[in-house]
DRENZANU-343050 format. One record per residue: residue number from 1; x, y, z of N, C-alpha, C, O in turn. Coordinates in nm, 2 decimals. Layout:
# residues N
+------+--------+--------+--------+--------+--------+--------+--------+--------+--------+--------+--------+--------+
: guke :    n.u :    n.v :    n.w :   ca.u :   ca.v :   ca.w :    c.u :    c.v :    c.w :    o.u :    o.v :    o.w :
+------+--------+--------+--------+--------+--------+--------+--------+--------+--------+--------+--------+--------+
:  NUM :      X :      Y :      Z :      X :      Y :      Z :      X :      Y :      Z :      X :      Y :      Z :
...
+------+--------+--------+--------+--------+--------+--------+--------+--------+--------+--------+--------+--------+
//
This chain:
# residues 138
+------+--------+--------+--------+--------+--------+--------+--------+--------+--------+--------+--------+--------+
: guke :    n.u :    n.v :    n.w :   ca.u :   ca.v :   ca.w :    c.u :    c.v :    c.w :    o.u :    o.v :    o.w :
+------+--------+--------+--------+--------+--------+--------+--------+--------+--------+--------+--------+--------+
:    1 :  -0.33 :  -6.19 :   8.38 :  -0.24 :  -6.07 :   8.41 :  -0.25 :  -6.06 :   8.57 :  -0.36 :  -6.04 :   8.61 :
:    2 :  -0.18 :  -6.06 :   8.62 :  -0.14 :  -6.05 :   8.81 :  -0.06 :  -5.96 :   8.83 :   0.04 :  -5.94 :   8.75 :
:    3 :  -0.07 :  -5.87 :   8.95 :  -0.04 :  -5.76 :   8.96 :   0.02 :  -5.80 :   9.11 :  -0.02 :  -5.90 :   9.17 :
:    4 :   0.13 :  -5.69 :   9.15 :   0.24 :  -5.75 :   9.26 :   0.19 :  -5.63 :   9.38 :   0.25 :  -5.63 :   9.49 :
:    5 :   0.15 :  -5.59 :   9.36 :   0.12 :  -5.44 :   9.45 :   0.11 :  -5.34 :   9.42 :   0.06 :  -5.33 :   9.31 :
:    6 :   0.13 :  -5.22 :   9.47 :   0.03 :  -5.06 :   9.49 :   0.14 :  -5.01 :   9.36 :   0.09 :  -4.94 :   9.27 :
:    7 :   0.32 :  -5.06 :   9.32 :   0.34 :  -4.98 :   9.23 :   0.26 :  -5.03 :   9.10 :   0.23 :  -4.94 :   9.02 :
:    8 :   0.23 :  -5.15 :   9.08 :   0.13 :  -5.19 :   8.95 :  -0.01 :  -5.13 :   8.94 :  -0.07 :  -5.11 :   8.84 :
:    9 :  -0.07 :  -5.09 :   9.09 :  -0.17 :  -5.00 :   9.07 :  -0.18 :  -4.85 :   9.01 :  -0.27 :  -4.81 :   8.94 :
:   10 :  -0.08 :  -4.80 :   9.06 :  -0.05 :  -4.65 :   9.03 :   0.06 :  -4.69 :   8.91 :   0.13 :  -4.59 :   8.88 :
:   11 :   0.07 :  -4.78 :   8.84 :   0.13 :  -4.77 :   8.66 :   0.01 :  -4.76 :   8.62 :  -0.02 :  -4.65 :   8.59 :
:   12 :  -0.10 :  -4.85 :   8.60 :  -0.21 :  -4.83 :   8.52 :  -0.26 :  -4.77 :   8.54 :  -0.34 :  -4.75 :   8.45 :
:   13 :  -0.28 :  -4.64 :   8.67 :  -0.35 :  -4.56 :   8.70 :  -0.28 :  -4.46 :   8.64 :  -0.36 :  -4.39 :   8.59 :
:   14 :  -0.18 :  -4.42 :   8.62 :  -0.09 :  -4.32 :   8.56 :  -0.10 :  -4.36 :   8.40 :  -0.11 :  -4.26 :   8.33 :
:   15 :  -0.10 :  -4.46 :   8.33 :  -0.13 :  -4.48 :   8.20 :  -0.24 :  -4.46 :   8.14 :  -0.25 :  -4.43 :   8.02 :
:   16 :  -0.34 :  -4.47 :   8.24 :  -0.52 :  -4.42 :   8.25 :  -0.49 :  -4.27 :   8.23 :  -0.55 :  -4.21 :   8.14 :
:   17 :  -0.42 :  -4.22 :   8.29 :  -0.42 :  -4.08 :   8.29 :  -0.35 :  -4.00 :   8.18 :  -0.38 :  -3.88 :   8.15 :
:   18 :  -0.25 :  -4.06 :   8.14 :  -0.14 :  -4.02 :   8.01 :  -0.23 :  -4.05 :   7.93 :  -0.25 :  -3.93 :   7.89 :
:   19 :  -0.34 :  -4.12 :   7.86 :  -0.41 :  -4.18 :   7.76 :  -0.58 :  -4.11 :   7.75 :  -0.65 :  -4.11 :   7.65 :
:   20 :  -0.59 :  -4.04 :   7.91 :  -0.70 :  -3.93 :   7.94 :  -0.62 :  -3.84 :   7.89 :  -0.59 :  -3.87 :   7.78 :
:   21 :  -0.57 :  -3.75 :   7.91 :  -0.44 :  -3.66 :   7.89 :  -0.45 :  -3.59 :   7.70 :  -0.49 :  -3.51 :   7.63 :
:   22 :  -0.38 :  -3.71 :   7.71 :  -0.42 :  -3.75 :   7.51 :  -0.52 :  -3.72 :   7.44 :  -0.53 :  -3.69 :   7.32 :
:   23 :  -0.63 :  -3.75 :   7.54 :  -0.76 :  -3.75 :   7.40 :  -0.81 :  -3.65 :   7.46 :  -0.86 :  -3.58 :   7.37 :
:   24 :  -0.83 :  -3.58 :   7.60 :  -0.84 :  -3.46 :   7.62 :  -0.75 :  -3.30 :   7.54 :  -0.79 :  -3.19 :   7.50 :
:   25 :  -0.66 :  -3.35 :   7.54 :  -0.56 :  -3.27 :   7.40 :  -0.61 :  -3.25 :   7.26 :  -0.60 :  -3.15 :   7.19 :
:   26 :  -0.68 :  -3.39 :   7.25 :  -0.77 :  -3.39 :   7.08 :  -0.85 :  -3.32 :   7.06 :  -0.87 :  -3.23 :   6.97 :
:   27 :  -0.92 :  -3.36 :   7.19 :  -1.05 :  -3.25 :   7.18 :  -1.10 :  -3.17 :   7.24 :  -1.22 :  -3.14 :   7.22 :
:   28 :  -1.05 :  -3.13 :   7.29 :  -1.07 :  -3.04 :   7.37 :  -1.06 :  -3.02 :   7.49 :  -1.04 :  -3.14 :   7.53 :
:   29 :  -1.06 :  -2.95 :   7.62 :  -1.07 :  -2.94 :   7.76 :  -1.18 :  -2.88 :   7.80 :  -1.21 :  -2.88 :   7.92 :
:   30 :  -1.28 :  -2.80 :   7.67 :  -1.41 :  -2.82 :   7.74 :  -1.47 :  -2.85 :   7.63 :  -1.48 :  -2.75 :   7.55 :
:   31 :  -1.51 :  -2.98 :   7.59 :  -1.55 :  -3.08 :   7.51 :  -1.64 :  -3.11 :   7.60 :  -1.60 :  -3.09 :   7.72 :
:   32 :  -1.76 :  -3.15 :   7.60 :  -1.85 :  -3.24 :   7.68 :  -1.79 :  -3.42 :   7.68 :  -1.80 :  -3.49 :   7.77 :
:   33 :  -1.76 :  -3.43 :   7.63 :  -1.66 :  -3.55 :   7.62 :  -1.57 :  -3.61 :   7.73 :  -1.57 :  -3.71 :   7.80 :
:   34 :  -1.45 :  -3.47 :   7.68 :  -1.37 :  -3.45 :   7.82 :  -1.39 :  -3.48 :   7.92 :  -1.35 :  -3.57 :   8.00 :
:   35 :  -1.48 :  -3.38 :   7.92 :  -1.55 :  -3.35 :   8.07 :  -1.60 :  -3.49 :   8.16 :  -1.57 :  -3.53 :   8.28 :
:   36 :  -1.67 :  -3.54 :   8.08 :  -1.74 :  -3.65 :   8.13 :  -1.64 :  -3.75 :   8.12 :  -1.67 :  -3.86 :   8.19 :
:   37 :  -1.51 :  -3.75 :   8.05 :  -1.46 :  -3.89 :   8.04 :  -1.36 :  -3.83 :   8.18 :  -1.30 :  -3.93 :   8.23 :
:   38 :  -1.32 :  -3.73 :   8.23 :  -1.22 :  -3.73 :   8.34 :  -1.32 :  -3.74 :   8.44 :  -1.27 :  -3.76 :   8.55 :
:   39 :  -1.44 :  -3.73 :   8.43 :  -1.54 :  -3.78 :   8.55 :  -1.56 :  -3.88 :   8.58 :  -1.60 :  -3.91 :   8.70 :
:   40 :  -1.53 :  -3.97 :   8.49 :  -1.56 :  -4.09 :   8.52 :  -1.42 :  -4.18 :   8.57 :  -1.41 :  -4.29 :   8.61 :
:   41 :  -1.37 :  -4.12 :   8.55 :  -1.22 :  -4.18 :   8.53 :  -1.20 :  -4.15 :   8.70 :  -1.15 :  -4.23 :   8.77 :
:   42 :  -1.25 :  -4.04 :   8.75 :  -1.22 :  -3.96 :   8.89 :  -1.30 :  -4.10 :   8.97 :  -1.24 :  -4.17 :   9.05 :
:   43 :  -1.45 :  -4.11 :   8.93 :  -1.50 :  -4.21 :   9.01 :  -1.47 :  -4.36 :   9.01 :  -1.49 :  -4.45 :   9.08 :
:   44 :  -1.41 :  -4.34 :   8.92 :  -1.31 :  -4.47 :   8.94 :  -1.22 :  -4.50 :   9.02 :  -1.23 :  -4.59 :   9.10 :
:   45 :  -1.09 :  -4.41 :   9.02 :  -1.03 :  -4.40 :   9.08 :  -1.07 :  -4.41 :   9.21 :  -1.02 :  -4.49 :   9.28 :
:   46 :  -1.18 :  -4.29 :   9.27 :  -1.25 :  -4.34 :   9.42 :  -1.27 :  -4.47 :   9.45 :  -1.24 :  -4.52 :   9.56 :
:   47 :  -1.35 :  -4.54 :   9.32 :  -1.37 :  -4.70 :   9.42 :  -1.30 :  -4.75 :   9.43 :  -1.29 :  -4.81 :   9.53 :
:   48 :  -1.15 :  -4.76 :   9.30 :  -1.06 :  -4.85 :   9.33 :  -0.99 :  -4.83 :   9.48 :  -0.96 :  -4.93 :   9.55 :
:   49 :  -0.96 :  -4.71 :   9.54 :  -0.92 :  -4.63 :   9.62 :  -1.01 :  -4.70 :   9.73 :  -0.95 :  -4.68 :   9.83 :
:   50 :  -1.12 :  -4.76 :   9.75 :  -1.23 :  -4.81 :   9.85 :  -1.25 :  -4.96 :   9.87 :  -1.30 :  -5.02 :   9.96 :
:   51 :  -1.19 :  -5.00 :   9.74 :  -1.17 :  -5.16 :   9.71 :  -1.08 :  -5.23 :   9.81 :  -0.99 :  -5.15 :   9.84 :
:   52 :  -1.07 :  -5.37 :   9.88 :  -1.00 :  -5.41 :   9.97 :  -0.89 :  -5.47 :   9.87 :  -0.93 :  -5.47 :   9.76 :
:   53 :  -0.74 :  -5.52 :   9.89 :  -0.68 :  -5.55 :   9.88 :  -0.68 :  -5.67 :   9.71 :  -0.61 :  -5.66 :   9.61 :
:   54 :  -0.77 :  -5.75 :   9.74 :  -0.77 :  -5.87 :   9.67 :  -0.91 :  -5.79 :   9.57 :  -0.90 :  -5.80 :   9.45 :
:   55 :  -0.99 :  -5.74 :   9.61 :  -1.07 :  -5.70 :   9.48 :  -1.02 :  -5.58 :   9.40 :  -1.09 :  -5.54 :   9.30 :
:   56 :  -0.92 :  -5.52 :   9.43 :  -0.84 :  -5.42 :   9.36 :  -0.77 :  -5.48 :   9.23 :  -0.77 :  -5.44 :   9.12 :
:   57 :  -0.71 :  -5.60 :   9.30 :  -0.62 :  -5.64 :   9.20 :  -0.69 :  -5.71 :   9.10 :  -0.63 :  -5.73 :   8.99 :
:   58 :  -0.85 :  -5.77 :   9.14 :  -0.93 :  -5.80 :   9.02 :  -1.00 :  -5.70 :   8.91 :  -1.02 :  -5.71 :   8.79 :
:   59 :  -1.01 :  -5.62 :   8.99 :  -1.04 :  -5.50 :   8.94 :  -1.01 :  -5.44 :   8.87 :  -1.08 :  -5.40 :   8.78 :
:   60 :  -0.90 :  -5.40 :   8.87 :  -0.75 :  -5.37 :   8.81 :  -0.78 :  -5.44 :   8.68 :  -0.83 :  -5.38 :   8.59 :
:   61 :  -0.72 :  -5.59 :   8.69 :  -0.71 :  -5.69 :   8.57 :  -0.81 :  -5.66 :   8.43 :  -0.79 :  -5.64 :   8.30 :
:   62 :  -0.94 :  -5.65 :   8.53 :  -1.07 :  -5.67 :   8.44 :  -1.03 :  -5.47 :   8.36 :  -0.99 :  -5.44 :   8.25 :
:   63 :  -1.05 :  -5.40 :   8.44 :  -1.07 :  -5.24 :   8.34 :  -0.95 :  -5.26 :   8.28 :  -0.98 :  -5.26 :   8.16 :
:   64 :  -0.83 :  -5.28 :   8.29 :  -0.73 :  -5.22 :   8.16 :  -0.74 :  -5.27 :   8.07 :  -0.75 :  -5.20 :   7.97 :
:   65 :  -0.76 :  -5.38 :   8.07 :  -0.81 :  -5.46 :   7.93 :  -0.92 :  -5.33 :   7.82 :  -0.91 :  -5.27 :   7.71 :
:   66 :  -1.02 :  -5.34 :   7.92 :  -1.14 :  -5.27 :   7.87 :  -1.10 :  -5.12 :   7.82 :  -1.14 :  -5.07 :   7.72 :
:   67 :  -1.00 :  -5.06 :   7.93 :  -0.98 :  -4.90 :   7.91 :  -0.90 :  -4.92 :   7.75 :  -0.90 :  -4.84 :   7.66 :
:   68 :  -0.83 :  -5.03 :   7.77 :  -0.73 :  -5.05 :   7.60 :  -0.85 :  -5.04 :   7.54 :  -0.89 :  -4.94 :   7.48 :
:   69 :  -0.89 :  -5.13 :   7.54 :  -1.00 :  -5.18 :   7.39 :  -1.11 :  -5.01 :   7.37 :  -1.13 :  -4.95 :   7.27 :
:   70 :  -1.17 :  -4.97 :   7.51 :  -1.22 :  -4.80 :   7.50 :  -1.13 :  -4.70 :   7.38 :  -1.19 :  -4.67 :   7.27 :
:   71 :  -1.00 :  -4.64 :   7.43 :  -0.90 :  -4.65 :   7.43 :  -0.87 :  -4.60 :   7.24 :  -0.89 :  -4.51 :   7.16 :
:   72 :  -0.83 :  -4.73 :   7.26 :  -0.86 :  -4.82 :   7.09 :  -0.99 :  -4.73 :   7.01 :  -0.97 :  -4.66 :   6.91 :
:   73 :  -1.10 :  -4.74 :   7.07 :  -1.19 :  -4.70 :   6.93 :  -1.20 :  -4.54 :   6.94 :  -1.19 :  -4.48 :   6.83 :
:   74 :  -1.21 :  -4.47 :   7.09 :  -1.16 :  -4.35 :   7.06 :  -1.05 :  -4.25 :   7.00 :  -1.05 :  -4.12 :   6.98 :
:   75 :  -0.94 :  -4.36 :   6.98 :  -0.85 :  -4.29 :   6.91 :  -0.87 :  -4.31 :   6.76 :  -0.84 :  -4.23 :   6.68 :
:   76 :  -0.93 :  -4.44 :   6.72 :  -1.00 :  -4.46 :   6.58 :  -1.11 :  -4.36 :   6.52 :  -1.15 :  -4.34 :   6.40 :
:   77 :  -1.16 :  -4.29 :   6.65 :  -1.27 :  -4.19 :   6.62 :  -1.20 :  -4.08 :   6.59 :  -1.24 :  -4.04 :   6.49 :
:   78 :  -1.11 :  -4.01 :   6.63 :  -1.02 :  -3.91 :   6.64 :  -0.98 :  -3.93 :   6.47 :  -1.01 :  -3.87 :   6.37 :
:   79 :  -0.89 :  -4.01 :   6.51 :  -0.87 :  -4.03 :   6.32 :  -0.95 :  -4.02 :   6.24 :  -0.92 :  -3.93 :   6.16 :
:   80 :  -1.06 :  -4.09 :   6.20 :  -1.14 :  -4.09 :   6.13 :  -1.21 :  -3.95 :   6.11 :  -1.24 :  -3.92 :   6.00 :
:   81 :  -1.24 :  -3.86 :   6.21 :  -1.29 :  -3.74 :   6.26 :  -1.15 :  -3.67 :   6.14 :  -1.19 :  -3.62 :   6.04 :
:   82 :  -1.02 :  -3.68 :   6.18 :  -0.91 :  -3.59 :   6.14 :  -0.93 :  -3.60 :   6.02 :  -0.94 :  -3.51 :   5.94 :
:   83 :  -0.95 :  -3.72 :   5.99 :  -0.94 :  -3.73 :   5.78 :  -1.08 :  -3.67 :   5.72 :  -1.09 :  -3.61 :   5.61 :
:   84 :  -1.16 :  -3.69 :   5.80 :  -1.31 :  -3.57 :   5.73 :  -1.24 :  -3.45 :   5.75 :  -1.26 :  -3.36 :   5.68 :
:   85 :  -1.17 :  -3.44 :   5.84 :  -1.15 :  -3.26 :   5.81 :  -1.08 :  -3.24 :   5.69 :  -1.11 :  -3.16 :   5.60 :
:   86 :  -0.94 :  -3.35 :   5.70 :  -0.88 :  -3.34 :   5.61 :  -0.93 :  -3.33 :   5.44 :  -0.89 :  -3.23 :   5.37 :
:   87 :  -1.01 :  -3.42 :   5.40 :  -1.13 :  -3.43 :   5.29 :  -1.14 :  -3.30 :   5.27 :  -1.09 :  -3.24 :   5.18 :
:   88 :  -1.22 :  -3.23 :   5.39 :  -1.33 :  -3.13 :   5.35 :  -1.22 :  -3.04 :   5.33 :  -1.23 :  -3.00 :   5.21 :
:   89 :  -1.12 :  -2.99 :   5.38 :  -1.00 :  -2.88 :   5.36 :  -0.96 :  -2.91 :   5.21 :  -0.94 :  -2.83 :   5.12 :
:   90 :  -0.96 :  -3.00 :   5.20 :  -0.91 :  -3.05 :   5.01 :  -1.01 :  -3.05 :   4.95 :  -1.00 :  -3.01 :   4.83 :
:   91 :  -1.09 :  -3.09 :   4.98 :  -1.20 :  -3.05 :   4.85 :  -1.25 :  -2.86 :   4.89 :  -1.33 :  -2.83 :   4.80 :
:   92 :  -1.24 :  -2.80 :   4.94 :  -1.19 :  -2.66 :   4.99 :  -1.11 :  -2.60 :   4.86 :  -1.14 :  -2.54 :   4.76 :
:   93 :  -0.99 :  -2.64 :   4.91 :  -0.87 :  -2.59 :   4.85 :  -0.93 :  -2.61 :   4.65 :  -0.96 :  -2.53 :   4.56 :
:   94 :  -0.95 :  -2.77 :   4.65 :  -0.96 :  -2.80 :   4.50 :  -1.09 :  -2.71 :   4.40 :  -1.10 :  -2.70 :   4.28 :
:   95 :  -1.18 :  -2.66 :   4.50 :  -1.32 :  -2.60 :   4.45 :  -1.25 :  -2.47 :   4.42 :  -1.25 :  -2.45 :   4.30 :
:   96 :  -1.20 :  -2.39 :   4.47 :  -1.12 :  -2.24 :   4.50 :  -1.02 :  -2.29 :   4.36 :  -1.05 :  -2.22 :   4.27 :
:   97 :  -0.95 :  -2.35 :   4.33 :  -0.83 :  -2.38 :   4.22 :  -0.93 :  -2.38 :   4.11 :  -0.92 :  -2.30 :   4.02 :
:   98 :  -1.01 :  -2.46 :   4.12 :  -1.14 :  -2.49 :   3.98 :  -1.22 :  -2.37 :   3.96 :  -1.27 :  -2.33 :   3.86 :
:   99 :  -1.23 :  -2.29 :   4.08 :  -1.32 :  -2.17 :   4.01 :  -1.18 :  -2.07 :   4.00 :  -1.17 :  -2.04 :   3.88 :
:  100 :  -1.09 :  -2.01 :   4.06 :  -0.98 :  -1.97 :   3.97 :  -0.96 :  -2.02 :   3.86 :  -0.90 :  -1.93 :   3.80 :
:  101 :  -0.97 :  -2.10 :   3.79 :  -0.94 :  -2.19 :   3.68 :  -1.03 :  -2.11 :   3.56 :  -0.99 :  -2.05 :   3.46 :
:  102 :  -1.17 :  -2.13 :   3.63 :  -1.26 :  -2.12 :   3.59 :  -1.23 :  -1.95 :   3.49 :  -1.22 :  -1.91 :   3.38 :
:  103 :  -1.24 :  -1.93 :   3.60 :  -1.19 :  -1.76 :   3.59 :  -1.11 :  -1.69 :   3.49 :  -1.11 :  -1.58 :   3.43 :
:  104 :  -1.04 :  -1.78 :   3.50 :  -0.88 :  -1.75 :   3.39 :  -0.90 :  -1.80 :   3.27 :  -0.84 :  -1.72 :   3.19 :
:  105 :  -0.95 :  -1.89 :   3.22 :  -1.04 :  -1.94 :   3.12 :  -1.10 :  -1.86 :   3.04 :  -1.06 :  -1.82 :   2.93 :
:  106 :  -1.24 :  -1.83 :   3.11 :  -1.33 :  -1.69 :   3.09 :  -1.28 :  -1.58 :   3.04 :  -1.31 :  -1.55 :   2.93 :
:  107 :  -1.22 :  -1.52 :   3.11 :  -1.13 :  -1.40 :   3.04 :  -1.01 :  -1.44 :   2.95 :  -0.98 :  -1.35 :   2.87 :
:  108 :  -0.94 :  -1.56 :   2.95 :  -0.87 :  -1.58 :   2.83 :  -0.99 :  -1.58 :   2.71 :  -0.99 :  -1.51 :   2.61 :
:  109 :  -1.07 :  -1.66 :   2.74 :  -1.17 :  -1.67 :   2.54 :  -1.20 :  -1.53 :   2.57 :  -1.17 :  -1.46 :   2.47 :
:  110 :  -1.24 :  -1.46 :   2.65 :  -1.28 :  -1.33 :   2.59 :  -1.19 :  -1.23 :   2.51 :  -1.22 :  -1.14 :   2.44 :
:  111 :  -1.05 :  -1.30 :   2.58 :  -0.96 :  -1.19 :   2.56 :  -0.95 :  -1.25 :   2.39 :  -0.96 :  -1.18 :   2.29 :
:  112 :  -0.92 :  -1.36 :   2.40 :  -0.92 :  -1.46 :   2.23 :  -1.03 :  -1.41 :   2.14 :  -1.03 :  -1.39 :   2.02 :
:  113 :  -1.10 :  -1.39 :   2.20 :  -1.28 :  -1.39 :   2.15 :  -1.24 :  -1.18 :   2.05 :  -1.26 :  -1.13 :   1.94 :
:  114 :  -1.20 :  -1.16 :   2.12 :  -1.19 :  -0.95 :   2.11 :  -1.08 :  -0.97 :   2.01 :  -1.12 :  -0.95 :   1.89 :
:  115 :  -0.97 :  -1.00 :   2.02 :  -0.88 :  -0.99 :   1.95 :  -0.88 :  -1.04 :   1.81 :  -0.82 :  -0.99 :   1.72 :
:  116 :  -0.97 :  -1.14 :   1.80 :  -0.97 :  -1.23 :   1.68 :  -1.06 :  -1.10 :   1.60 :  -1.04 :  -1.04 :   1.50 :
:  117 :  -1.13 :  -1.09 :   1.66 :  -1.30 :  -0.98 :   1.63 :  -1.20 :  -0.82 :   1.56 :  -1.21 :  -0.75 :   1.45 :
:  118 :  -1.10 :  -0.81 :   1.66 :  -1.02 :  -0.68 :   1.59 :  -0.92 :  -0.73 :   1.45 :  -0.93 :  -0.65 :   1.36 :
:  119 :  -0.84 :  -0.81 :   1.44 :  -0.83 :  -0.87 :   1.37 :  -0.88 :  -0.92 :   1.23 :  -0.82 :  -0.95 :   1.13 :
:  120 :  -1.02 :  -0.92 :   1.25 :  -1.09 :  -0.98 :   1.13 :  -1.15 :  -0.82 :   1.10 :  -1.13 :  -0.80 :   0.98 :
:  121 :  -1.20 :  -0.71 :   1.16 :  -1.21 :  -0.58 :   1.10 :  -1.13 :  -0.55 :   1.02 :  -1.15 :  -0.52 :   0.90 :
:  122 :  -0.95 :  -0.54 :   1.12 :  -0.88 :  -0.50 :   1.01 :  -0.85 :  -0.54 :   0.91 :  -0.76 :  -0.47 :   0.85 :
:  123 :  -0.88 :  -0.67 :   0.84 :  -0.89 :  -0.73 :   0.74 :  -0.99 :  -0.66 :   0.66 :  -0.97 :  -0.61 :   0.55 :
:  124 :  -1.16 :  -0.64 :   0.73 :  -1.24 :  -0.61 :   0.61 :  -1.20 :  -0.45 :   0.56 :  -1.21 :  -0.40 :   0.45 :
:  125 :  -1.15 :  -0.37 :   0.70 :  -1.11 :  -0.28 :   0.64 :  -1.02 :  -0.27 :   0.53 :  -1.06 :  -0.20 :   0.44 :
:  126 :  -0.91 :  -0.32 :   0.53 :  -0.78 :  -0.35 :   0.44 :  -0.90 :  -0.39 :   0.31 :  -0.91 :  -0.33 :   0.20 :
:  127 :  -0.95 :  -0.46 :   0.33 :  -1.06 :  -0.54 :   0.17 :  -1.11 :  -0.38 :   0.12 :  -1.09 :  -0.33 :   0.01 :
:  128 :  -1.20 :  -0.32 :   0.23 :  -1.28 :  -0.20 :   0.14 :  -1.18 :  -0.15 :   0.10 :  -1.20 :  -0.12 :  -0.02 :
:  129 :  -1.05 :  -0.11 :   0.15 :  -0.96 :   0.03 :   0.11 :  -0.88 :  -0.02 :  -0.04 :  -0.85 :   0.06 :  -0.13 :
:  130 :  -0.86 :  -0.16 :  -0.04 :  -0.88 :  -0.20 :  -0.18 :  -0.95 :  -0.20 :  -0.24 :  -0.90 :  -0.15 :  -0.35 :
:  131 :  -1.09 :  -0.22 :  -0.25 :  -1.20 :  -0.22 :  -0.34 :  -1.20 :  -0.06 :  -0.35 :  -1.23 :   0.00 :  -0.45 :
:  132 :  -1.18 :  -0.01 :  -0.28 :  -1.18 :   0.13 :  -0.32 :  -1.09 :   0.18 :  -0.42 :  -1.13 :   0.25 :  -0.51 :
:  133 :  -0.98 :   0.14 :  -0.40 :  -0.92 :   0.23 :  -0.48 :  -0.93 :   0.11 :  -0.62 :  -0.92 :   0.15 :  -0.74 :
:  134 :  -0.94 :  -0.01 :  -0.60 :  -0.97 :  -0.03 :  -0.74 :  -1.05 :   0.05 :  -0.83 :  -1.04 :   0.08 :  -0.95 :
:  135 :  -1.15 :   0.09 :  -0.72 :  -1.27 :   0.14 :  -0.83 :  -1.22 :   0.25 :  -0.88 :  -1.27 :   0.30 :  -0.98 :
:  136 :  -1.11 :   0.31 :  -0.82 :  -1.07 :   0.47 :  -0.87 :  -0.96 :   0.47 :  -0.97 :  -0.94 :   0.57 :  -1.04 :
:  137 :  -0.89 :   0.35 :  -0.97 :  -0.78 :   0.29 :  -1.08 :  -0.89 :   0.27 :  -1.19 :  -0.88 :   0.34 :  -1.29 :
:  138 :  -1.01 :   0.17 :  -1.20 :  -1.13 :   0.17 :  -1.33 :  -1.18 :   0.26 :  -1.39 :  -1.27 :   0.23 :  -1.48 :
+------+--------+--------+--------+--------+--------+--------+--------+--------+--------+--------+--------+--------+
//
């Protein structure tokens, strides 16, 4: 990868910064993360800014590479991070539906449980009030 001059410097230095930008957005702007990763990125910037001509452009070659592949696994961390949340929010939601569940269950047999119980009285009642009056027809 060969670079032609100062506008190829200041592309990758501006894509460094769109891609700081981004994961400063994920997580925060006072993340200790953050923090430390726009620090580091600042002292970078200084040396390249201190570097002569021809070690710039080596310079250059060798971090983008690296800042991609960096880059790369913190945005894999990000994801991976988002889908635990996501999990935990759904297994959230599904525990709250199962004990509603739960709930409505419970008071349906009870409600089943009462009714049947009134039900079956008024039956033995209905039995005595026959046996009764049989005995009064004997």
């Amino acid at each position: 990868m060969s670079f032609s001059g100062p506008n190829d410097e200041l592309g990758v230095i501006e894509q460094l910064k769109k891609s700081v930008e981004a994961i400063v957005a994920k997580t925060g702007p006072s993340s200790k993360f953050s923090q430390d990763l726009v620090k580091r990125i600042g002292d970078m910037q200084s040396k390249l800014e201190s570097l002569a001509e021809t070690d710039r452009h080596q310079f250059l070659a060798e971090m983008k590479e690296k800042f991609q592949e960096t880059i790369g696994r913190i945005e894999q961390r990000i994801v991976q991070h988002a889908n635990i949340a996501q999990t935990y929010s759904s297994s959230i939601v599904t525990a709250v539906i199962f004990l509603l569940v739960s709930i409505f269950a419970l008071f349906g047999y009870k409600l089943y449980k009462s009714l049947t119980e009134k039900e079956l009285k008024k039956q033995e009642k209905l039995k005595s009030k026959q046996q009764k009056k049989a005995k009064k027809s004997n």
